[in-house]
Phi, psi and omega in degrees: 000151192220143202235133167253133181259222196334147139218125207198166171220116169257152188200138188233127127291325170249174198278174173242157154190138178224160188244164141220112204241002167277322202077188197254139158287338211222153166266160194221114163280163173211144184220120183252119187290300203238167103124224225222138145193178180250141172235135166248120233201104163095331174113013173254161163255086150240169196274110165263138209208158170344134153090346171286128210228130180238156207218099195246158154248184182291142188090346172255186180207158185239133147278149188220131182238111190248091195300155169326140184060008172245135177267163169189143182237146162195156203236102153278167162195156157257153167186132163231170201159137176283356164297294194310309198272331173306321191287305166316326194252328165326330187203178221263122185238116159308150174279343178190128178241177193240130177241195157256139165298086160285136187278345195264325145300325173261030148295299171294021158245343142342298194287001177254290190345303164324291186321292174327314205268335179307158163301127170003317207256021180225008169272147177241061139019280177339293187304325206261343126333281167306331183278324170304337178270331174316313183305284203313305183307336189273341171293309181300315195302324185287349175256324162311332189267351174260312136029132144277011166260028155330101144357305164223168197302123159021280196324306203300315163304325196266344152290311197319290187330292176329300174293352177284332197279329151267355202298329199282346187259161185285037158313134184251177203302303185002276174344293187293304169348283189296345196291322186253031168104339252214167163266145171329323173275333180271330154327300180311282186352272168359299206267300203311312195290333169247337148287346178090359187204173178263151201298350203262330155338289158335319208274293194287345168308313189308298167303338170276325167289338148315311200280293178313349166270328178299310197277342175281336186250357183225192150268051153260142200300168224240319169308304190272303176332311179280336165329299167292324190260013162088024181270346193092260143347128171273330191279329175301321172320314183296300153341279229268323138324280206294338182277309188305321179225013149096002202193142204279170173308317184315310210297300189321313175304287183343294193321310181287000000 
């Protein structure tokens, strides 16, 4: 069971400062989109900037300072609950990680925010669970995958991500290149030494397990398929389905 207090999005323009020197009954993220600010956690200071994500549990407590001239956003929440604590004591939670402003987390917390502001008698609890649990699994994942005890380098994850996120579109290595910074030759190098495969390798497992969920679950024509899923083509679909499994897609379809 998961209980939600606060879930809110604050933005400061002028300066600020709050304490809380008792601490929270409930644990509370706080994730910062836009500006700046200072948090003090413990009698350390840090300097908090776009994408740095703070993590309290119940009993601990933070100050937070937003200086003259400074702006700052951030998307909070409180929550306890015995799901929240089984999920908190499985892996190690930093009091402040540095993550990428994923959109796709704040969507779901955007999508609570909503929920909360319905009326009672037009709230769905159930729904608003899952999302809360959905946030937390995407937090662990965005901090565990920012970890400098990562298996591979940031950067590399941060191509991945991309390319899971394009595959189905005619995206070029360019792109993924330009998305974390790098040059085309160091980005390749790079992602083959630690995935084990080249980013359009990557690209094309996506796509294809895309196209066998399309021919098996939908009607749609083997043409519009390859469409969808980023081959361009039927005939490139086709080459690259028959090199992968030894058989064209139609014959794959029949079997199936």
């Amino acid at each position: 069971m998961i209980h939600l207090g606060l879930c809110s999005y604050s933005y400061h323009s002028k300066q600020f400062h709050t304490i809380h020197k008792t601490g929270f009954e409930s644990y509370l993220f706080r994730f910062q989109t836009e500006g700046q600010c200072q948090i003090v956690i413990k009698g350390r200071t840090f300097h908090i900037e776009k994408g740095d994500l703070m993590l309290l549990k119940p009993g601990e407590h933070y100050e937070l300072r937003i200086e003259e001239g400074q702006n700052s956003g951030d998307y909070h929440l409180f929550c306890h609950g015995s799901w929240v604590d089984e999920w908190w004591s499985r892996s190690e939670k930093a009091s402040i990680s540095r993550t990428e402003l994923d959109e796709k987390m704040l969507s779901l917390w955007r999508h609570i925010i909503i929920e909360e502001r319905r009326p009672l008698s037009e709230s769905n609890e159930e729904l608003k669970n899952y999302l809360l649990k959905a946030l937390c699994l995407s937090i662990e994942r965005a901090v565990n995958e920012t970890a400098s005890s990562f298996s591979r380098p940031y950067v590399v994850t941060r191509m991945m991500r991309y390319i899971e996120e394009h595959a189905l579109t005619p995206f070029k290595i360019e792109d993924a290149a330009s998305h974390v910074g790098l040059s085309v030759s160091r980005a390749v190098h790079l992602f083959k030494d630690n995935v084990g495969k080249t980013m359009i390798e990557y690209a094309q497992d996506i796509r294809l397990s895309s196209a066998i969920d399309q021919m098996k679950y939908t009607f749609m024509t083997l043409d519009q398929i390859a469409e969808n899923c980023g081959f361009g083509s039927y005939p490139y679909f086709h080459k690259v389905f028959k090199k992968r499994y030894g058989i064209p897609p139609g014959s794959y379809r029949r079997q199936g």
